[in-house]
Jmol script that loads the backbone (N, CA, C; Angstrom):
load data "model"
ATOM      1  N   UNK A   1     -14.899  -1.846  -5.347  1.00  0.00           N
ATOM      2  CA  UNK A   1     -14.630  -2.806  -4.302  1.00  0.00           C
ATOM      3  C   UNK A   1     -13.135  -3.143  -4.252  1.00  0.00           C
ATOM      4  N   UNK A   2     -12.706  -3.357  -4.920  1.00  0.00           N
ATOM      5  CA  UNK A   2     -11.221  -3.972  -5.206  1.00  0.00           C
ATOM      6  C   UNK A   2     -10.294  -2.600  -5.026  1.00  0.00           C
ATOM      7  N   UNK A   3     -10.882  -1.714  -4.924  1.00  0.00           N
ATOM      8  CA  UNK A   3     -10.017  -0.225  -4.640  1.00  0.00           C
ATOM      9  C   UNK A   3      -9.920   0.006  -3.183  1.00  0.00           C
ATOM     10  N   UNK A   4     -11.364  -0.802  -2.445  1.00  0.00           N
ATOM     11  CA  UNK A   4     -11.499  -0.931  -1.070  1.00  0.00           C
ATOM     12  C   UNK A   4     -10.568  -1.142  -0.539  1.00  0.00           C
ATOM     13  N   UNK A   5     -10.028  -2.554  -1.221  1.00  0.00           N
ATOM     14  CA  UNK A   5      -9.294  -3.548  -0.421  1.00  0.00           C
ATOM     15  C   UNK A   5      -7.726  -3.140  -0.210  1.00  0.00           C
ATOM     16  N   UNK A   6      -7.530  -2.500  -1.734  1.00  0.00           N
ATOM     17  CA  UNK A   6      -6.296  -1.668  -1.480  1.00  0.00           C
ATOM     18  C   UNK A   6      -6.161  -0.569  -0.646  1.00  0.00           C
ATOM     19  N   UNK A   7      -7.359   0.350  -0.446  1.00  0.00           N
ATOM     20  CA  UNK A   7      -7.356   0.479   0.590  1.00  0.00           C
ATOM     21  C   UNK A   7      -6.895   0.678   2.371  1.00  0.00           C
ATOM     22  N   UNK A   8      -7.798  -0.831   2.258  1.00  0.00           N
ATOM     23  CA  UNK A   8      -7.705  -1.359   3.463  1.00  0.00           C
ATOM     24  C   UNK A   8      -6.111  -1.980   4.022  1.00  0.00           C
ATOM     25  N   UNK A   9      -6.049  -2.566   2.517  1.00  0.00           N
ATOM     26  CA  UNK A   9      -4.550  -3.136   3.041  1.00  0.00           C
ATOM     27  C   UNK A   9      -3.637  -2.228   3.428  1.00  0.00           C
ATOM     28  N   UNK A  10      -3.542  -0.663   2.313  1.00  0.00           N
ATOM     29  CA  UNK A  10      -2.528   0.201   2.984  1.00  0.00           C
ATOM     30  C   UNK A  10      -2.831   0.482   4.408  1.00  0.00           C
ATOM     31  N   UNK A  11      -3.773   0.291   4.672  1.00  0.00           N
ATOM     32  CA  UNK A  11      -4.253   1.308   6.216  1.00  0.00           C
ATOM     33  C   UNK A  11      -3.248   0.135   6.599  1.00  0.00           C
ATOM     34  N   UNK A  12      -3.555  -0.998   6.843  1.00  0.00           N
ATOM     35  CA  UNK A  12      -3.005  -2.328   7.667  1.00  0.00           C
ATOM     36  C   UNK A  12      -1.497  -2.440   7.600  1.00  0.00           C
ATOM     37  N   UNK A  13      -0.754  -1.915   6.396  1.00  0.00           N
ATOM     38  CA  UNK A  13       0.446  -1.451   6.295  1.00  0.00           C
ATOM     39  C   UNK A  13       1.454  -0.506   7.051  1.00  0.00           C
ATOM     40  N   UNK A  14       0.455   0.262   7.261  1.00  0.00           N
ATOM     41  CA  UNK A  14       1.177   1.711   8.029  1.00  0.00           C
ATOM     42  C   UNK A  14       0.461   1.208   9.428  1.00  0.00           C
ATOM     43  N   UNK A  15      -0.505   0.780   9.794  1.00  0.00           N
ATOM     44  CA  UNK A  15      -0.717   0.139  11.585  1.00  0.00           C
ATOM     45  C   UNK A  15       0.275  -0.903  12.117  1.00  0.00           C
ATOM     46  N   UNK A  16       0.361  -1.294  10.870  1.00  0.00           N
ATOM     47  CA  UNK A  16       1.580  -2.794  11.122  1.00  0.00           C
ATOM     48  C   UNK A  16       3.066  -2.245  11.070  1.00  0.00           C
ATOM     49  N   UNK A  17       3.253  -0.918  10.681  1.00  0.00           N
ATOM     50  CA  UNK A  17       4.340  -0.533  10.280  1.00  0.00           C
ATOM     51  C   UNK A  17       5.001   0.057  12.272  1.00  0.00           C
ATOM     52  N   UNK A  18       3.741   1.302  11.718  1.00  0.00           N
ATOM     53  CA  UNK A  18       3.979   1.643  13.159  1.00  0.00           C
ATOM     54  C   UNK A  18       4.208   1.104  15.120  1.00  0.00           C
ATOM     55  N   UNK A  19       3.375  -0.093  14.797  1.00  0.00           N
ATOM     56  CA  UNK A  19       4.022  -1.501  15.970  1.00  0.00           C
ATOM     57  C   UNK A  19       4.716  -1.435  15.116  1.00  0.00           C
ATOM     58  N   UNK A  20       5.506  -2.112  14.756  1.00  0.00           N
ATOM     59  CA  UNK A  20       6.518  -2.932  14.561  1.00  0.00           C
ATOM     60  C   UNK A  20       7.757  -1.912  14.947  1.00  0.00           C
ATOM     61  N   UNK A  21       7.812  -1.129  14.609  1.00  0.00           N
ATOM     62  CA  UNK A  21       8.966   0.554  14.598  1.00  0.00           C
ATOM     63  C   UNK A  21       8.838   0.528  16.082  1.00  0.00           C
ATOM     64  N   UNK A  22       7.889   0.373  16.828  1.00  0.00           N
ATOM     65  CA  UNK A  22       7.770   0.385  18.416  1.00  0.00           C
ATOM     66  C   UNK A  22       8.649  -0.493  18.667  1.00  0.00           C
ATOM     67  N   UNK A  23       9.191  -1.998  18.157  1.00  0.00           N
ATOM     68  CA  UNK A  23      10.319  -3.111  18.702  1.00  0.00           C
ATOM     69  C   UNK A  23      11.798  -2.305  18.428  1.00  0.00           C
ATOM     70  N   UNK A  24      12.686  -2.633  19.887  1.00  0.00           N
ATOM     71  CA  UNK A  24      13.756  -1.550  19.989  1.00  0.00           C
ATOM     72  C   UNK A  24      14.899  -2.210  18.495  1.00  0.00           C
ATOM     73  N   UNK A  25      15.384  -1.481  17.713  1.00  0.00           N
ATOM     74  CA  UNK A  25      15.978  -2.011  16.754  1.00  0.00           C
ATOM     75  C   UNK A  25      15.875  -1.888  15.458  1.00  0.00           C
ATOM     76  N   UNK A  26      14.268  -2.061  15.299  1.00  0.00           N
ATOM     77  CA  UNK A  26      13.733  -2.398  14.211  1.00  0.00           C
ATOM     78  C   UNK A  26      13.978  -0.550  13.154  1.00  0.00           C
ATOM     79  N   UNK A  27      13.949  -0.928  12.074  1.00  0.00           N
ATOM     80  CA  UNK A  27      13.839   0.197  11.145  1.00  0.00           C
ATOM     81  C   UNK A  27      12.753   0.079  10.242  1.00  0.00           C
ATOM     82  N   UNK A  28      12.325   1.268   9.064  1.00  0.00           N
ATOM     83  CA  UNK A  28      12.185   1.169   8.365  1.00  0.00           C
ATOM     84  C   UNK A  28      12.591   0.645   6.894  1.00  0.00           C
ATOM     85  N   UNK A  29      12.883  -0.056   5.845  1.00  0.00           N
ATOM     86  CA  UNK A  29      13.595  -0.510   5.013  1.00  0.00           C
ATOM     87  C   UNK A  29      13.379   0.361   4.033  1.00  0.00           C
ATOM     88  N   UNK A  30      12.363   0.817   3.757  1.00  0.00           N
ATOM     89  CA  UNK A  30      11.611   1.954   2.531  1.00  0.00           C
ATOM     90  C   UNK A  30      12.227   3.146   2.596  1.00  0.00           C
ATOM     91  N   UNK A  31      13.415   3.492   1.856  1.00  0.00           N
ATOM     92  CA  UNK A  31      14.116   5.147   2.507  1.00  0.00           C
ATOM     93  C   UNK A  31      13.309   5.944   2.253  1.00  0.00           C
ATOM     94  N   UNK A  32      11.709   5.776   1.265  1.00  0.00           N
ATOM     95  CA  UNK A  32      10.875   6.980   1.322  1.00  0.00           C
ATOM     96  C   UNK A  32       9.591   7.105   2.056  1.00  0.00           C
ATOM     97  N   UNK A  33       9.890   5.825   3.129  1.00  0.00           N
ATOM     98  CA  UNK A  33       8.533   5.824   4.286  1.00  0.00           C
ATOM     99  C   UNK A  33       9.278   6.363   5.694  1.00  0.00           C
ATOM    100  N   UNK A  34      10.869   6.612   5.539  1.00  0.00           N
ATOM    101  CA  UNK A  34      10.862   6.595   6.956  1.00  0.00           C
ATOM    102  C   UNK A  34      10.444   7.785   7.450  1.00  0.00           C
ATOM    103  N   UNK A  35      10.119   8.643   6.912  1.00  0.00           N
ATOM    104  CA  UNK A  35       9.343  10.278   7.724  1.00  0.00           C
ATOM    105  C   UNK A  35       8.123   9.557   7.787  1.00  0.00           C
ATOM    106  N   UNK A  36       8.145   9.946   9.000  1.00  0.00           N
ATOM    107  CA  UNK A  36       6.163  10.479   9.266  1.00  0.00           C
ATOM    108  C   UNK A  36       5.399  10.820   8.560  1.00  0.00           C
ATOM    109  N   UNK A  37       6.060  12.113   8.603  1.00  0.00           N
ATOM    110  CA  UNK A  37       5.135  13.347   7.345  1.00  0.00           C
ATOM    111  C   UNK A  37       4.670  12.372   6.087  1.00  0.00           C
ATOM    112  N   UNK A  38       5.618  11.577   5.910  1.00  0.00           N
ATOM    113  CA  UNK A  38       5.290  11.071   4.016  1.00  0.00           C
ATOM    114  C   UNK A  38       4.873   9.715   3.783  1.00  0.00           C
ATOM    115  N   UNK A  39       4.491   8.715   5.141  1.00  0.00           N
ATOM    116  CA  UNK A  39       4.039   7.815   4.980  1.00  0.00           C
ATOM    117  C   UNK A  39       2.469   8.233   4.278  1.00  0.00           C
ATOM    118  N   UNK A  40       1.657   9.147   4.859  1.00  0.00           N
ATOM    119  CA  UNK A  40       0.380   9.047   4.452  1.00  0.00           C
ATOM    120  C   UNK A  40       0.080   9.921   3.271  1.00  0.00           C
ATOM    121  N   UNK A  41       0.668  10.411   3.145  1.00  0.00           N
ATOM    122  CA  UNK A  41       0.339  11.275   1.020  1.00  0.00           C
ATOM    123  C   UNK A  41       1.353  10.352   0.110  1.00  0.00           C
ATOM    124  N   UNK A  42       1.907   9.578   1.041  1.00  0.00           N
ATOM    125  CA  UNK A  42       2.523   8.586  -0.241  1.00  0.00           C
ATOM    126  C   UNK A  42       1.193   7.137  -0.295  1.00  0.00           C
ATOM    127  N   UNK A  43       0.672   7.091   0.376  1.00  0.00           N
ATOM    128  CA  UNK A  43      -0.027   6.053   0.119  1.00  0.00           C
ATOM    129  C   UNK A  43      -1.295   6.718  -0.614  1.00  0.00           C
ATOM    130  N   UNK A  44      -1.737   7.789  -0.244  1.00  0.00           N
ATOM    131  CA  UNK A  44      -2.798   8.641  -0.851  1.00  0.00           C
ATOM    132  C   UNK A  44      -2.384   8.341  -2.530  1.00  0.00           C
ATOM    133  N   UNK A  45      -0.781   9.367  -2.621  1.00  0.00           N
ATOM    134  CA  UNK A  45      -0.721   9.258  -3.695  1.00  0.00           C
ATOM    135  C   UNK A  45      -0.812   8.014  -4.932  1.00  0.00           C
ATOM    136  N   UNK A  46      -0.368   6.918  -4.482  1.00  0.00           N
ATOM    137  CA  UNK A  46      -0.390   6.003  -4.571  1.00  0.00           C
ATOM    138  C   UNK A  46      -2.080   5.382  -5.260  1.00  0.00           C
ATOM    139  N   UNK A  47      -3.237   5.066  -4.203  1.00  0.00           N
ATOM    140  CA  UNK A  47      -4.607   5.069  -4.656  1.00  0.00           C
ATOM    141  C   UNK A  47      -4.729   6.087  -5.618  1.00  0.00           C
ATOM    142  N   UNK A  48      -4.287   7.533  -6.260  1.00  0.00           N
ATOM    143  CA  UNK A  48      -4.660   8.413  -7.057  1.00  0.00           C
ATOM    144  C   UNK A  48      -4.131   7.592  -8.348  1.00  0.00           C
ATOM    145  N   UNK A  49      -2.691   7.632  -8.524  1.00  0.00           N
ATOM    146  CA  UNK A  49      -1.936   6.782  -9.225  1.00  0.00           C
ATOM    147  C   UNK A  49      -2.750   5.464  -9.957  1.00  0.00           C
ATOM    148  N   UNK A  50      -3.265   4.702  -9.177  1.00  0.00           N
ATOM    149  CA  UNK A  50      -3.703   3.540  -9.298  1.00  0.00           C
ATOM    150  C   UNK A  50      -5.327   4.015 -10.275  1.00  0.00           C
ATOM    151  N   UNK A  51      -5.957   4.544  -9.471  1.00  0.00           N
ATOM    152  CA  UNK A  51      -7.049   4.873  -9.937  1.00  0.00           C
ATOM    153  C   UNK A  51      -6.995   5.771 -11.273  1.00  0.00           C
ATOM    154  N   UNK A  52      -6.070   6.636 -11.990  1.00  0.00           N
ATOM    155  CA  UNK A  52      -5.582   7.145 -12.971  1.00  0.00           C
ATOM    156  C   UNK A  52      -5.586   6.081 -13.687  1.00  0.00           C
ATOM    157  N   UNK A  53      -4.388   5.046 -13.627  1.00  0.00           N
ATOM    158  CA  UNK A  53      -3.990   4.319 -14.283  1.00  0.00           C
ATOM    159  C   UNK A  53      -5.167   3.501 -14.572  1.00  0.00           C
ATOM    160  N   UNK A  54      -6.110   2.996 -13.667  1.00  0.00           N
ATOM    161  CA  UNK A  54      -7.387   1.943 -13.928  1.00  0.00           C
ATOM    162  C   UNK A  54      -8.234   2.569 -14.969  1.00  0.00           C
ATOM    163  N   UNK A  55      -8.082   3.801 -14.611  1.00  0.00           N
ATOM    164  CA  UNK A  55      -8.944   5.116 -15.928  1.00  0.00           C
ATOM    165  C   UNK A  55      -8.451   4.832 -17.035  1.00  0.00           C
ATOM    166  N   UNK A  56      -7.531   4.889 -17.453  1.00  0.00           N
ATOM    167  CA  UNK A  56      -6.654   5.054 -18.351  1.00  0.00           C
ATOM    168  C   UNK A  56      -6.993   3.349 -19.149  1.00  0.00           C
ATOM    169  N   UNK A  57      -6.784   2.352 -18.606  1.00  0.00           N
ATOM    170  CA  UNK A  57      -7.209   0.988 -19.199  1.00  0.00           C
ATOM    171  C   UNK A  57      -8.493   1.042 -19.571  1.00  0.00           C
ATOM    172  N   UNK A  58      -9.372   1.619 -18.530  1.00  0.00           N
ATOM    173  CA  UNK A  58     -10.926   1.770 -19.256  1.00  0.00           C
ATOM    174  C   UNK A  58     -11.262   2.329 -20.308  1.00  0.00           C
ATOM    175  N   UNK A  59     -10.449   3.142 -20.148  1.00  0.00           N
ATOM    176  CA  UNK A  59     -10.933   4.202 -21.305  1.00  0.00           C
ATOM    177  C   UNK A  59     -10.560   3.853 -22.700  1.00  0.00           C
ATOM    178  N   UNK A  60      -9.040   2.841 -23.006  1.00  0.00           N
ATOM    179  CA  UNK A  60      -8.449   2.206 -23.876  1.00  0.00           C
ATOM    180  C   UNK A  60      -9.232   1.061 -24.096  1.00  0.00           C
ATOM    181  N   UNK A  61     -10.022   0.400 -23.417  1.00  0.00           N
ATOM    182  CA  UNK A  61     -11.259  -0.795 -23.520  1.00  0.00           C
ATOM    183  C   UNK A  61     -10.590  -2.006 -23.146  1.00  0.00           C
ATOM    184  N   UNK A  62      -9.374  -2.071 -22.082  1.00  0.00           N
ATOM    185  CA  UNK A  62      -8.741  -3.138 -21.241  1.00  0.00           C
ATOM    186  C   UNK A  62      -9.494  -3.496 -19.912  1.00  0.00           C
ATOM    187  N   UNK A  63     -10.531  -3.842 -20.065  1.00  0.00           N
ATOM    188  CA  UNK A  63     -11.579  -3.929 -19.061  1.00  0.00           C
ATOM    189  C   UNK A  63     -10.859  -5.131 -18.050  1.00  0.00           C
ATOM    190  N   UNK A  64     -10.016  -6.276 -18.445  1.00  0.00           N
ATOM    191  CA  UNK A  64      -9.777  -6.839 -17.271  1.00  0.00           C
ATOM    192  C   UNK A  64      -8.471  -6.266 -16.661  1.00  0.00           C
ATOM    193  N   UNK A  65      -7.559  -5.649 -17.477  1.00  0.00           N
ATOM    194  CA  UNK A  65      -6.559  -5.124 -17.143  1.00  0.00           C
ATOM    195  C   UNK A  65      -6.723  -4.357 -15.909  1.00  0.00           C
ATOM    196  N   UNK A  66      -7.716  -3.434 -16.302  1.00  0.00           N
ATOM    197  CA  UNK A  66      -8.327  -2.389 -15.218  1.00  0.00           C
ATOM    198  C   UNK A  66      -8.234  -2.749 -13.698  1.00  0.00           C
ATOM    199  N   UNK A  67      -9.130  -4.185 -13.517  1.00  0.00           N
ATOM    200  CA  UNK A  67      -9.429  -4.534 -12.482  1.00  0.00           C
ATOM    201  C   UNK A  67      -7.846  -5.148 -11.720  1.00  0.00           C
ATOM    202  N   UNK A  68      -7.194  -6.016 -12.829  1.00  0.00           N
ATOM    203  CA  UNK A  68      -5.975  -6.264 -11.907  1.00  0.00           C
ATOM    204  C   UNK A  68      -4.867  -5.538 -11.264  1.00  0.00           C
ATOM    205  N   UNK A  69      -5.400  -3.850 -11.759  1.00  0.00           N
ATOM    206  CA  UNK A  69      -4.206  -2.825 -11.012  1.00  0.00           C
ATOM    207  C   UNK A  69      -4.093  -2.660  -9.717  1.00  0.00           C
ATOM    208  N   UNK A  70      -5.524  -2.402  -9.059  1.00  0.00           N
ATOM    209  CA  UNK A  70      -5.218  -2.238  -7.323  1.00  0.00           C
ATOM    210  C   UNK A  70      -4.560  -3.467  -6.594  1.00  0.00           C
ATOM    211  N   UNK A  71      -5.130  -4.783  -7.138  1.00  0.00           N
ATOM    212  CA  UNK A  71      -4.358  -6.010  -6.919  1.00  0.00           C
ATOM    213  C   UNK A  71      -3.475  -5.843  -6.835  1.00  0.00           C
ATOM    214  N   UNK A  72      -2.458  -5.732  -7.995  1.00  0.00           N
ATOM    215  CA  UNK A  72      -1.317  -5.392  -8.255  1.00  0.00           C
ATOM    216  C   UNK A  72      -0.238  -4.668  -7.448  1.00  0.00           C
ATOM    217  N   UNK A  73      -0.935  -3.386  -7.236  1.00  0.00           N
ATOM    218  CA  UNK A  73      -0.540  -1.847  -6.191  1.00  0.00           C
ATOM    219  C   UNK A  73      -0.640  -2.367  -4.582  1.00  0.00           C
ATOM    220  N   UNK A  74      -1.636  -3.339  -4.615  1.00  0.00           N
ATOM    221  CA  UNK A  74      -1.697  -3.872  -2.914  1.00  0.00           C
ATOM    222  C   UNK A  74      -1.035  -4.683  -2.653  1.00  0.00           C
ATOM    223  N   UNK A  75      -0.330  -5.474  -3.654  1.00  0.00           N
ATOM    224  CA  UNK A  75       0.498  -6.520  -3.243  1.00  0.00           C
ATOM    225  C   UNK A  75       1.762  -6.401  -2.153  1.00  0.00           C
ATOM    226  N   UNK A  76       2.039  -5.477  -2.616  1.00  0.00           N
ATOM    227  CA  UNK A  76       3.559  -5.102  -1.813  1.00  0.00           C
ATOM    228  C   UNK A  76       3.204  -4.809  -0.238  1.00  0.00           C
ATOM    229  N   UNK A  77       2.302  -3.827  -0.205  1.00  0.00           N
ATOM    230  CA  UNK A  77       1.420  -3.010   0.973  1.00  0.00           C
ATOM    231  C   UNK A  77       1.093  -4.563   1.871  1.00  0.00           C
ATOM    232  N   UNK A  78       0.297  -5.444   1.072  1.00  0.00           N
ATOM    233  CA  UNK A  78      -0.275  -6.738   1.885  1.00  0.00           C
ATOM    234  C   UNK A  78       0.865  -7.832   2.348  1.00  0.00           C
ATOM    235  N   UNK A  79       2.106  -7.865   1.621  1.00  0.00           N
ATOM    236  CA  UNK A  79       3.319  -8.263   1.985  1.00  0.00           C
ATOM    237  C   UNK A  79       4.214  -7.417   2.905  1.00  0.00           C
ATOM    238  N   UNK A  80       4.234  -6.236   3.177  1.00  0.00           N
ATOM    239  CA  UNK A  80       4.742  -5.698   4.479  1.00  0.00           C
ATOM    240  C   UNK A  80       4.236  -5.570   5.776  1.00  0.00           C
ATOM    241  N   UNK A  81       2.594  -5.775   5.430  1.00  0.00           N
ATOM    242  CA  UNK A  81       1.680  -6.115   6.543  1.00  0.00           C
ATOM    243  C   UNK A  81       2.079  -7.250   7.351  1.00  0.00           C
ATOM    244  N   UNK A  82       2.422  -8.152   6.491  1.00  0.00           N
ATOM    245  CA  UNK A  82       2.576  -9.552   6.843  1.00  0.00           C
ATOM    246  C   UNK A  82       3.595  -9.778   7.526  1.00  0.00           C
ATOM    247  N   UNK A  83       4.660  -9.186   6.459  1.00  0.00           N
ATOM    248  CA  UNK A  83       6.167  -8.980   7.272  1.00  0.00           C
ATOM    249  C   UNK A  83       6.227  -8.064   8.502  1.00  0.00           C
ATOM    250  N   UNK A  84       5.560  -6.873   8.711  1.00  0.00           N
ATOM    251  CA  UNK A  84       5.556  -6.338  10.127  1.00  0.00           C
ATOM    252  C   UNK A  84       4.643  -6.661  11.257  1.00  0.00           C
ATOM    253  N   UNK A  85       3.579  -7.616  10.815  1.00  0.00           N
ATOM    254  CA  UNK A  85       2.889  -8.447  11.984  1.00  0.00           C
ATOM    255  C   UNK A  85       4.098  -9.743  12.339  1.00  0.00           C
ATOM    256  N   UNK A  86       4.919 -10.174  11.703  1.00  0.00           N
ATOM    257  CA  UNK A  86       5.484 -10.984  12.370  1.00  0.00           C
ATOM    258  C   UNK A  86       6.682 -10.716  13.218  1.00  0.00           C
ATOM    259  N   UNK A  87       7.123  -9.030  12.825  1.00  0.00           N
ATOM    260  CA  UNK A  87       7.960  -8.516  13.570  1.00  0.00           C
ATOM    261  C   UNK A  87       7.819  -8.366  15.139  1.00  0.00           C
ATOM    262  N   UNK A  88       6.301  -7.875  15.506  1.00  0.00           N
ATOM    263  CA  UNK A  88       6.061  -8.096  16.521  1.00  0.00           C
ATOM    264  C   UNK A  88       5.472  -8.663  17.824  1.00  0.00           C
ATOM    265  N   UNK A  89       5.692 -10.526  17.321  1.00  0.00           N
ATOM    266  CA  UNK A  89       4.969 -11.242  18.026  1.00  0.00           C
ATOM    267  C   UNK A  89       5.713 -11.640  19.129  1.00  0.00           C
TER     268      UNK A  89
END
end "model"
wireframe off; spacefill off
backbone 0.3
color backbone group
């Protein structure tokens, strides 16, 4: 569930990204999102990353650790959402 949400938030990241890039001016700030091509296998990569790493705590027996990684990994994603919905109101 909590892998969902990260997820979800990246999707909401790159929809929010893309309006916002539509306002005349606006840029990208991320020098490794501004291609096309690499917004979406960087976020892929990213959930792989995450989900490795959540493996990796389980398997060491950090059972709450585990759970606070996608949290963690979505934070940024759910803070640019935020910041590019307000870009284009």
């Amino acid at each position: 569930a909590l892998f969902s949400v990260k997820a979800i938030v990246m999707g909401a990241d790159i929809a929010t990204t893309e309006r916002a890039l539509a306002v005349p001016g606006a840029r990208e700030a991320n020098p490794l999102m501004r291609s096309q091509a690499a917004i979406i296998p960087l976020k892929v990569a990213s959930v792989g990353a995450g989900l490795g790493l959540a493996y990796m705590l389980h398997r060491s027996g950090h059972h709450k650790a585990e759970r606070i990684i996608p949290l963690f990994l979505a934070a940024p994603s759910a803070l640019a959402a935020v910041h590019n919905a307000g870009i284009h109101q």
